[in-house]
N, C-alpha and C positions, 0 to 999 in steps of 0.2 A: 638701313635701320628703320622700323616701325615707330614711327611717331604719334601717339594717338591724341586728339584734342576732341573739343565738344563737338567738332559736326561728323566724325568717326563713329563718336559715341552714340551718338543720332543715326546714322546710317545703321549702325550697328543694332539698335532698337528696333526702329522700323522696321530690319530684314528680317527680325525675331517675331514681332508682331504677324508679318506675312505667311511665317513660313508656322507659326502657330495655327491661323487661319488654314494652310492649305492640310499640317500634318491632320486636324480635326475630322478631317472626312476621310483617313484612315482608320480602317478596322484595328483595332488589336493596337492602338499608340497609344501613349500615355495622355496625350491631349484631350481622351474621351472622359479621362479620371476628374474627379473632384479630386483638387489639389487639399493636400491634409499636412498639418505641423508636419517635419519630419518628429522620427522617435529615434532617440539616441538609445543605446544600449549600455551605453558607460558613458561618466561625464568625461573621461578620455582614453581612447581607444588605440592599442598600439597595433600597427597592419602593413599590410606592403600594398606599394602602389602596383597598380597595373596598366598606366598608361604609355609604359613604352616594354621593350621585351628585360629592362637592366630589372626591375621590379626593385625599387628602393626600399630600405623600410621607412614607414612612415608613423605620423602620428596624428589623431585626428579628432576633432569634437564639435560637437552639434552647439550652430550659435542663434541663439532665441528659437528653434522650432523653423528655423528657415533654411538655416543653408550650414554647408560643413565647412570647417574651415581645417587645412592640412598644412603640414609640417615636415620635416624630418624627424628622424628618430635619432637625437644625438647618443644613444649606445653604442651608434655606429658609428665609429668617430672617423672613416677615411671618407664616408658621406658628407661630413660634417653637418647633420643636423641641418639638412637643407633639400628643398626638392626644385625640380624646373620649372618652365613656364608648364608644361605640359602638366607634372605634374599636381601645381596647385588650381590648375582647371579641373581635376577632377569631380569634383562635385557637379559641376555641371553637367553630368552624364543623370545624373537622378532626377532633376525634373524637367530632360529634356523634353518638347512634345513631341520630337519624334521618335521616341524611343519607344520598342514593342515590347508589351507586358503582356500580352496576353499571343497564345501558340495561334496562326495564320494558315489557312490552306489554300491552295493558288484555284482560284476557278475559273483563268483565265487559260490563254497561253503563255509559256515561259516567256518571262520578260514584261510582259502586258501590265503587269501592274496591277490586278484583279486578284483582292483575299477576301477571304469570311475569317471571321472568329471561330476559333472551334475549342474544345477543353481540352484537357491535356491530357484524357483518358482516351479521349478519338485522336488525338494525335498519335498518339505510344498503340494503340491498335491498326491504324492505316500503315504508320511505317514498320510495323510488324508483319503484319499480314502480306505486305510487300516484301519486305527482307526473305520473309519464309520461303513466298514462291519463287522469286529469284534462286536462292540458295536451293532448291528442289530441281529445279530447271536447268540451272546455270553453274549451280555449286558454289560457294562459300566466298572463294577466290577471285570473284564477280563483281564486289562489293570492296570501294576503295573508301577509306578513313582518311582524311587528314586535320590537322589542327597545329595550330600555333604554337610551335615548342617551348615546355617553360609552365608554371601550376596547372595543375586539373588536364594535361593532354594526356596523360597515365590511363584517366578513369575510362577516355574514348578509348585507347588503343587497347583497352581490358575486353570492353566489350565486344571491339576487332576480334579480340585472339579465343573469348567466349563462341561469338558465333564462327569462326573457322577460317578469318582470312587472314592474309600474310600480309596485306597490302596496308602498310599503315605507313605516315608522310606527315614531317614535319615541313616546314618554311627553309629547312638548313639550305636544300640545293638555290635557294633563293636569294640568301642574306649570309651567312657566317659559314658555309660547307669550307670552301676551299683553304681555309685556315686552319678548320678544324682536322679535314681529313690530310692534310698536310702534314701537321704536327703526328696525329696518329701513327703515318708510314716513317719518318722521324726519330720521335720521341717514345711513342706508344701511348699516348696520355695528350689532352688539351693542354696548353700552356698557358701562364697568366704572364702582365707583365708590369713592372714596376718602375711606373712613370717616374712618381712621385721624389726617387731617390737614385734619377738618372742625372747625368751631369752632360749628354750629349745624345740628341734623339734626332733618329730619320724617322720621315713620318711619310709612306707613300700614298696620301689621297685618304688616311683615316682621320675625317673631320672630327675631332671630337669635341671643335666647342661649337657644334651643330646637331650632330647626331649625339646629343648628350649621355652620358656616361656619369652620373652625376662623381662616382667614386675617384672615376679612372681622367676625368674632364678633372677633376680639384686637384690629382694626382701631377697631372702635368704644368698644371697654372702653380701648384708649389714648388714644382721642378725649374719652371723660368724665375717665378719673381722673387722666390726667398733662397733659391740657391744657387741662380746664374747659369742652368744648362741653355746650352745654345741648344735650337730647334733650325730643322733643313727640311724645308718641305719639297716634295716632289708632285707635284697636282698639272692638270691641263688649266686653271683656272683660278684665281682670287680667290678661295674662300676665306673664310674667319681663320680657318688653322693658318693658312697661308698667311693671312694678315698680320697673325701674334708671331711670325716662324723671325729668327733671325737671315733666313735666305726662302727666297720661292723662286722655284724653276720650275719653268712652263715644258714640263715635259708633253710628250707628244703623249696623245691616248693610244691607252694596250702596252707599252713597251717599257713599263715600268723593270721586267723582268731582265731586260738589258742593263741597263745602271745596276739593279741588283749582282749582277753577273760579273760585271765591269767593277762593282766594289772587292764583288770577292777575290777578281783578279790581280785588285793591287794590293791586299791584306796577303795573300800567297806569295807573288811574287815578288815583292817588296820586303819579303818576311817580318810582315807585323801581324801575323796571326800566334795564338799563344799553342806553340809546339809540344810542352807536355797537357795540357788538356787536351788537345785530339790524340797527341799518343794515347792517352789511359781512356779516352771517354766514347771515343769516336771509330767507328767503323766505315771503309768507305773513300778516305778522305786522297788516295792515291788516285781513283780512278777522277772522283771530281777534279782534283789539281790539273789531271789532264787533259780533263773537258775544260776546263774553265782558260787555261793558259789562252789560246785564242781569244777571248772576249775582251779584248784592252780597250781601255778609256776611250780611245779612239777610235775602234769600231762602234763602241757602242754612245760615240755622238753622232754618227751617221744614221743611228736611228731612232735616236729619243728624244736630238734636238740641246741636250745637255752638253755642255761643253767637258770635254777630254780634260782639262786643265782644271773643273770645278769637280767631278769625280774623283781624282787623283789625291788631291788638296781635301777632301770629304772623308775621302778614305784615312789618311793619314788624321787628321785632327781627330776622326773617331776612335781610333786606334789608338790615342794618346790620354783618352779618358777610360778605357779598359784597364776591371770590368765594369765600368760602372757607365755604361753605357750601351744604347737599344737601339735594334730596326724595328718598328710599329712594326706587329704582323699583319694589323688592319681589321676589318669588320666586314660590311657590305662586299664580298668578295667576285663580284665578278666583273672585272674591267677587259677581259679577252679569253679566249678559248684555254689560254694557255694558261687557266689559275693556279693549276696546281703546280706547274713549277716555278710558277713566278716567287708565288707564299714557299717554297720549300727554298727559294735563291735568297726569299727577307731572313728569312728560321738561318741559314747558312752562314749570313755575313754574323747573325748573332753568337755562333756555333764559335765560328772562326776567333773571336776574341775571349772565348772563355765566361760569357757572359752568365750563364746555366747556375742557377740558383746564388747568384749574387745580388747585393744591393744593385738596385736601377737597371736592373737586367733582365732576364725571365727566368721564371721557377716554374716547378710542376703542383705546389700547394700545398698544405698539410690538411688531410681531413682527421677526426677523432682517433678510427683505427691503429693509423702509421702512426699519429702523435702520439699518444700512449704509449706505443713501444719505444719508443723513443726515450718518452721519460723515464720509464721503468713504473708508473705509477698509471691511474684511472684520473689522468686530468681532466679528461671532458665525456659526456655519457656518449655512448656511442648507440645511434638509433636501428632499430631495427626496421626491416624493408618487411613488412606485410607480404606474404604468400597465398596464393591458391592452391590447395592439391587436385590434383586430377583432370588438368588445364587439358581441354582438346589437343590431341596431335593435329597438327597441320601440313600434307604433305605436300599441296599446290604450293608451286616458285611463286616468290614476287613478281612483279610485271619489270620491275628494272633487275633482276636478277638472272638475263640473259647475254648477259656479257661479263667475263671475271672480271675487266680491268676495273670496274664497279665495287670490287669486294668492299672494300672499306668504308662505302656509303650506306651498305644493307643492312647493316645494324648501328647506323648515325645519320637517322631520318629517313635517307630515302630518296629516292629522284622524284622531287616532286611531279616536275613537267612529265615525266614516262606517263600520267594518266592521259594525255591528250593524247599519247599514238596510240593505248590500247583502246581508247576507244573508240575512236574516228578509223581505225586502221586496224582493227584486233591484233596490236603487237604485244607482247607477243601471243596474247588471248583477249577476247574482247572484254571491255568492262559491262556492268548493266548500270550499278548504281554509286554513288557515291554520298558519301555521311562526313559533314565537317562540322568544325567545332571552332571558331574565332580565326576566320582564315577568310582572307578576299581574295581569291586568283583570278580574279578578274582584274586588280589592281597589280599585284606581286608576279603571276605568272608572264612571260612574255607571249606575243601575237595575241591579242586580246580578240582579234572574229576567232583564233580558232579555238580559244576559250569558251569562246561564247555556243559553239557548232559543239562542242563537246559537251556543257550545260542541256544543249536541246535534244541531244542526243542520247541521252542516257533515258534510261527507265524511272528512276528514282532519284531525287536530289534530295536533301535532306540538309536543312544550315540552322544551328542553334550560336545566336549572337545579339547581339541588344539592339541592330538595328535592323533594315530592310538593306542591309549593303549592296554596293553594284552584284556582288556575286549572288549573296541571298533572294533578290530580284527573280532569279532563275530557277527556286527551288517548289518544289511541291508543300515542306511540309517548314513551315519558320517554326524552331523552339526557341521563345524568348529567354535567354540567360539574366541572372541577377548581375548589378555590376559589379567589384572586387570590392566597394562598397558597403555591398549586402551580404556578402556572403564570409564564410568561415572554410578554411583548408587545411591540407596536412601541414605539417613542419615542414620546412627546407633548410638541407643545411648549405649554408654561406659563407664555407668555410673558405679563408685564402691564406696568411700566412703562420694563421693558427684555427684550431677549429673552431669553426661560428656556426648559429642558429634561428630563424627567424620565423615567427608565422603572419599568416593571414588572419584575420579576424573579420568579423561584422564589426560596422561601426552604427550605422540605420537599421532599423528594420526594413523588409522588403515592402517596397512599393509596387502594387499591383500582382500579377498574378506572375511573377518571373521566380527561377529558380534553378540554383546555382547546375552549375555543369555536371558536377559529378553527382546529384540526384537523378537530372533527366539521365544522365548513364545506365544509372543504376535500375531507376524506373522501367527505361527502355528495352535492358537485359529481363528483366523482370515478366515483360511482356512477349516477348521471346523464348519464354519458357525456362530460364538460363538461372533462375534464383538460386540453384545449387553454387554458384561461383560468385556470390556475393555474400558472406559469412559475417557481413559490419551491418549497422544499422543504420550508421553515421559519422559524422566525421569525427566525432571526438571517440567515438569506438576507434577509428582509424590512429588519434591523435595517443593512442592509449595503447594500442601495439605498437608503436613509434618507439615507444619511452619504456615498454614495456611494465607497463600499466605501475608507472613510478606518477604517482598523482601528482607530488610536492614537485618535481620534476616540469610537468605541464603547468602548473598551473605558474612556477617560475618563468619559465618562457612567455608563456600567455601575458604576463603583466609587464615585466620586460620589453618583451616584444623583438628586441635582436639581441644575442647570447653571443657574448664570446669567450672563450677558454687560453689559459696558457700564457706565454710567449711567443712573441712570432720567432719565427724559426726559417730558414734559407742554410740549406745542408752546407755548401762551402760558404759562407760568410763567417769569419773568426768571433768577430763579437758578437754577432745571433749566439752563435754554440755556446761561445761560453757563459755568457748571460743565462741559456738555459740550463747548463749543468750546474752552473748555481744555484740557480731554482729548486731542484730535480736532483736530489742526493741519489737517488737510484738511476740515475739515465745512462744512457748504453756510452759506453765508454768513448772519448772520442778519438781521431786519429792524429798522429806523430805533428801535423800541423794546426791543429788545433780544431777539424771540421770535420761533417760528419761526409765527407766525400765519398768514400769508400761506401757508402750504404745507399749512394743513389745506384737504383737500379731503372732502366726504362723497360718497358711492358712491349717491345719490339723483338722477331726471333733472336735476335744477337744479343739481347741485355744492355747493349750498349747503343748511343746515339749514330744514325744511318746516314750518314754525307749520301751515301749512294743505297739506293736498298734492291736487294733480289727478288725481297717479294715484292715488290714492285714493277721489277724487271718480270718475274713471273706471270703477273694479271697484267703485263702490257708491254711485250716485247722491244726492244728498246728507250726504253721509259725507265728505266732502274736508275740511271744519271741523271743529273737535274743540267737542264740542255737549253739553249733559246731556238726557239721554231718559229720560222715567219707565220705570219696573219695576217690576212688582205679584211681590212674592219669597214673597210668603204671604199667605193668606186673613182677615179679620177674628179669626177666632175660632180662628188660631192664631200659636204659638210661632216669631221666627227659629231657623232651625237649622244651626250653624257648627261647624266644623270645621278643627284647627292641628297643627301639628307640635310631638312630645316630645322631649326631649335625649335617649332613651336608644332611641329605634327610630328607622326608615327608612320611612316610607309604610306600603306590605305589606309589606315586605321581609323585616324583621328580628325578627320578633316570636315564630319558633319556636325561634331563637337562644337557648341553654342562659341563660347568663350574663345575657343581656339580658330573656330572658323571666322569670327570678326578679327582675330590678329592677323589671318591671312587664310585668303580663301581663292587666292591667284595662283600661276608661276609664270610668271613672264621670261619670256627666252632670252639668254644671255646671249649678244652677238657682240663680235671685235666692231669699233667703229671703221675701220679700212674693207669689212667683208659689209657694212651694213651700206657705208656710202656706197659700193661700187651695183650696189642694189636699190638705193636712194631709200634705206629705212631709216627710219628714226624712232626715237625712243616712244611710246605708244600705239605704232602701226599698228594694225593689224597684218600678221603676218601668217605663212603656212608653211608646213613640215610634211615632206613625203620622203617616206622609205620605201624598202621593198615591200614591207607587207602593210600597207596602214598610210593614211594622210591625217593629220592635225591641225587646226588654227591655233592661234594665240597672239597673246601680244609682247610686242618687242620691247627687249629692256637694252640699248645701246651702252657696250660697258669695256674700258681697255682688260677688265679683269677676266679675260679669257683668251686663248687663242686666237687666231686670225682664221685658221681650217676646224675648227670645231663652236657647236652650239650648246647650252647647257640649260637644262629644265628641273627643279626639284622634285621631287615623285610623290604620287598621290591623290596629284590632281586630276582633274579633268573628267567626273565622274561620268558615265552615259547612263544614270538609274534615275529617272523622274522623280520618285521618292525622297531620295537623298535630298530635299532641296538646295539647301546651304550649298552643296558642293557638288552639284550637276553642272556639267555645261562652265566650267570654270576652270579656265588654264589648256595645259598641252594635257595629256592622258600618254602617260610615257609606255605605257604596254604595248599600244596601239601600234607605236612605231617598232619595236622588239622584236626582231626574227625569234622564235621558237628554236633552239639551242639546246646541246647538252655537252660541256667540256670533258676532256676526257680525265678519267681518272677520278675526278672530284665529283663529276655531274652537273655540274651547276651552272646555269640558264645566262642569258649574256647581257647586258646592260649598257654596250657599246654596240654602236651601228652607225651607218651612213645614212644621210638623208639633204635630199635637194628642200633650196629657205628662199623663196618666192615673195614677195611684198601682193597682200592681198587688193 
């Protein structure tokens, strides 16, 4: 726990004071500005945050001309009218000094740390003029886009599909892929899941009162303390989840997928799985029983470390609060190669008890559309998606669209890491340039030299973000973005158990010469020649075909700020339905048990939910079963090495952030005291981490809340960008150590390795 007192406060100052001093002799930072009142645009502002990827809605208003002070937005009551620590740092992004407000051109070598200022009319003409002749030379498919999944990544990937390339890359193969593409092969559809109203939760390794959820975190803190659900954590390590959990077991790292396997074993063979829900719902479920009958409790403590006797005992108590009980699907999804069947064995055990659109179970959601029909009535407006006619054909492959068993990822992000072999490697064509939009892969991607060789090696680099990040560091052309702050965005809808709707807004006006994401898009298309495929002028033309130019409409939402519609609604839960047929004198009739069961359909080729799927088995030959397959994660004579999310940062994101960087601007390495004595560390050492590809220093934090064979470091730190002040040169740099990875099926990069822990 972070304790802060007066000489914190002080340190805390002073490093502010310094790092003022050094940002100043930066071009293009805010430190060069004559600081001015802020100007409020409303005395209160309703917006969504954007300092982690959940984007809360928030609430917000300018206090004496100095500083914003932030809130929740109680509309949204499963938020509760509350934000994080992260979130109420945000203002401190506005007068940070090192924050860049004005566009930056490198005049140095990549890395070197050498910019001018330049306008943002020579900016949008250099990387023009460069886009052009690549694309003449090289051809369109040359040219890789990514950005941070989640507002304004739309207006980049437009000007992707404007100028001709295929190659567009979210964060997913990084952070949430294997979950997501899981569910997809599945279900057909992402899943949500309903903590809040669960009475018994596995949770394997999804910290969420760390990597905060504000929704989905309050969801499960009401699930323990006002309704008694027991929590069973499955982790290598103590965290916070572990701490609140009524049991934690130190499982081994990677092998979560085992237990998962070993639960469904005794749900089947025990017959405590619910027998007419897979008769009617489920396809599949003979061949899995077959695969699965081997995996007993027993084998799978031989290799998770989990005792045969506390799986078996887990299984049944779960099984005894069905349906009203969940396996966490999880979040940050890569703990072994084998993601995607590990998440398709968590989705399985939930399968198996009928849990599918029940309280405290998982659903698939209600957006406006389906609700409607449902009602028989126009409950909630249903928004329109903005179109382009005449969008360039694109006949160049993606670069990770050389392998089918991939299918599922090429139109759900993307492999992110496939830019590193096309271009160091021309797999399977070479790249020239690349364009990002709020994305640090020098932090997120793994093997950070070869990040870095792939940075120096391209033609073009191109980074629009608020600060000089480790990855920005390496670009030719910095476009300074406004922070979510300053700027205004489409609608998003928010919908989960009924349809909901929230926007972004200004709250300040813009500070310096930044601006927002989806102008420089726009600009940048513009300068490209490309104005025919940008028919808005702005965002509220945007916000106006959303709504379908219903004024009273927007400007309700606008003032509101999050919109919700209806009833919530969960297709088999008896009192959801009838609740809404209440409501809803015209809603579609329901079935002989009172639910609307019979109207789920899943968006998979069968209509019905896949225990085993063909297409699967299709894009990857023996892979249609969900199966355990050994994984060697490390060498005899080394250390697991893991890696979680803190409450008070964001991945890379946030860690050069004023506020958030005095609450912690470390990560000290978690070692067992029996592996730290037999190495004579103690808590402060300086110590050092080597893997295959990368060595680290840091410092040792001696703690029983780990493992005895594995080490643990929170992610983010450990910047190598001189710029960065605050958060150079501080902690382990967990990329560094990361072998360059791609799992199958899912794609998604690896966050487990082995590594020798040395006393420096």
């Amino acid at each position: 726990m972070i304790q802060l007192n007066r000489r914190h406060f002080l340190m805390g100052a002073g490093a502010t004071s310094a790092t003022c001093a050094l940002a100043s002799m930066l071009p293009g930072s805010l430190a060069a500005l004559e600081k001015q009142p802020l100007k409020g645009v409303s005395s209160e502002v309703a917006s969504i945050c954007e300092m982690c990827s959940t984007r809360c809605p928030i609430k917000a208003r300018i206090v004496d001309g100095k500083n914003v002070f932030i809130t929740g937005n109680k509309e949204a009551k499963s938020f509760g009218g509350k934000v994080c620590a992260r979130g109420g740092a945000g203002h401190s992004l506005l007068y940070d000094s090192q924050r860049i407000v004005n566009p930056l051109k490198r005049t140095g070598e990549r890395g070197e740390g050498k910019w001018a200022e330049i306008s943002w009319d020579e900016a949008y003409q250099y990387i023009a003029e460069k886009l052009t002749d690549i694309k003449q030379q090289f051809g369109a498919e040359t040219v890789a886009f990514s950005s941070k999944s989640g507002s304004l990544d739309g207006h980049l990937f437009h000007l992707a599909a404007t100028f001709g390339s295929p190659n567009t890359f979210t964060h997913a193969s990084t952070c949430p892929g294997a979950y997501e593409i899981a569910a997809k092969a599945m279900f057909g559809t992402k899943m949500k899941r309903d903590l809040s109203n669960s009475k018994y939760i596995i949770n394997f390794g999804h910290n969420i009162y760390e990597g905060i959820n504000m929704s989905e975190t309050r969801g499960m803190m009401q699930a323990q303390m006002d309704k008694g659900a027991k929590l069973v954590v499955f982790e290598p390590r103590f965290s916070v989840v572990a701490d609140k959990a009524d049991e934690w077991h130190a499982i081994r790292p990677g092998t979560d997928v085992s237990v998962a396997l070993a639960l469904c074993h005794v749900l089947i063979y025990d017959h405590l799985y619910d027998h007419d829900f897979i008769e009617k719902y489920v396809v599949g479920f003979e061949e899995f029983a077959a695969e699965v009958k081997k995996y007993t409790p027993e084998w799978a403590e031989t290799i998770s470390d989990v005792s045969a006797s506390a799986i078996r005992r887990i299984a049944h108590e779960f099984a005894s609060k069905a349906p009203h009980a969940v396996v966490d699907f999880g979040h940050r999804a890569t703990f072994t190669p084998e993601e995607f069947d590990m998440r398709r064995a968590i989705y399985a055990v939930n399968i198996l008890i009928g849990n599918i659109e029940r309280k405290g179970g998982i659903y698939m959601g209600q957006k406006a559309p389906g609700y409607n029909k449902f009602a028989g009535e126009k409950v909630a407006p249903e928004l329109v998606t903005p179109g382009v006619e005449g969008m360039p054909k694109i006949s160049a492959i993606r670069i990770d669209q050389v392998d089918k068993q991939y299918k599922l990822m090429w139109s759900s992000g993307g492999i992110y890491q496939t830019i590193i072999d096309a271009t160091l490697e021309a797999k399977p064509y070479q790249l020239k340039a690349w364009v990002m939009s709020r994305t640090n892969p020098m932090q997120t991607l793994t093997d950070r030299a070869k990040v870095e060789q792939t940075l120096k090696a391209l033609d073009l680099v191109v980074c629009c973000d608020l600060y000089i990040s480790e990855t920005a560091a390496y670009a030719d052309i910095i476009l300074p973005e406004s922070t979510y702050l300053e700027r205004d965005e489409e609608i998003a809808d928010k919908s989960g158990k009924n349809p909901a709707y929230y926007v972004r807004q200004r709250v300040v006006e813009t500070i310096g010469n930044t601006r927002p994401s989806w102008q420089i898009f726009k600009d940048l298309g513009k300068a490209l020649g490309l104005d025919k495929y940008y028919p808005w002028d702005n965002i509220e033309t945007l916000q106006l075909m959303q709504v379908n130019r219903d004024h009273a409409l927007l400007e309700h939402i606008k003032k509101i700020g999050f919109v919700s519609y209806g009833k919530p609604l969960m297709l088999r839960e008896p009192e959801m339905v009838d609740e809404f047929v209440k409501t809803y004198p015209n809603a579609r009739n329901v079935d002989a048990d009172g639910t609307y069961a019979t109207a789920m359909h899943f968006k998979t080729p069968s209509g019905k939910i896949e225990l085993t799927s063909p297409q699967v088995e299709d894009m990857a030959p023996g892979r249609g079963v969900i199966k355990h397959r050994h994984v060697q994660l490390k060498q005899a004579d080394e250390l697991y090495f893991i890696q979680g999310k803190v409450a008070v940062h964001t991945n890379g994101a946030t860690h050069n952030i004023p506020m958030l960087s005095n609450l912690m601007s470390n990560n000290a390495v978690w070692i067992h005291p029996l592996t730290a004595g037999r190495l004579n560390i103690h808590s402060g050492d300086a110590i050092q981490l080597t893997s295959s590809v990368g060595t680290e220093e840091g410092t040792a934090l001696v703690t029983p809340g780990i493992r005895q064979d594995t080490v643990f470091a929170y992610m983010g730190f450990g910047s190598k960008n001189k710029e960065l002040v605050r958060a150079t040169g501080k902690g382990i740099h967990c990329g560094n150590l990361l072998p360059n990875a791609i799992a199958p099926i899912c794609g998604m990069n690896l966050h487990t390795t082995g590594v020798k822990l040395v006393k420096i």
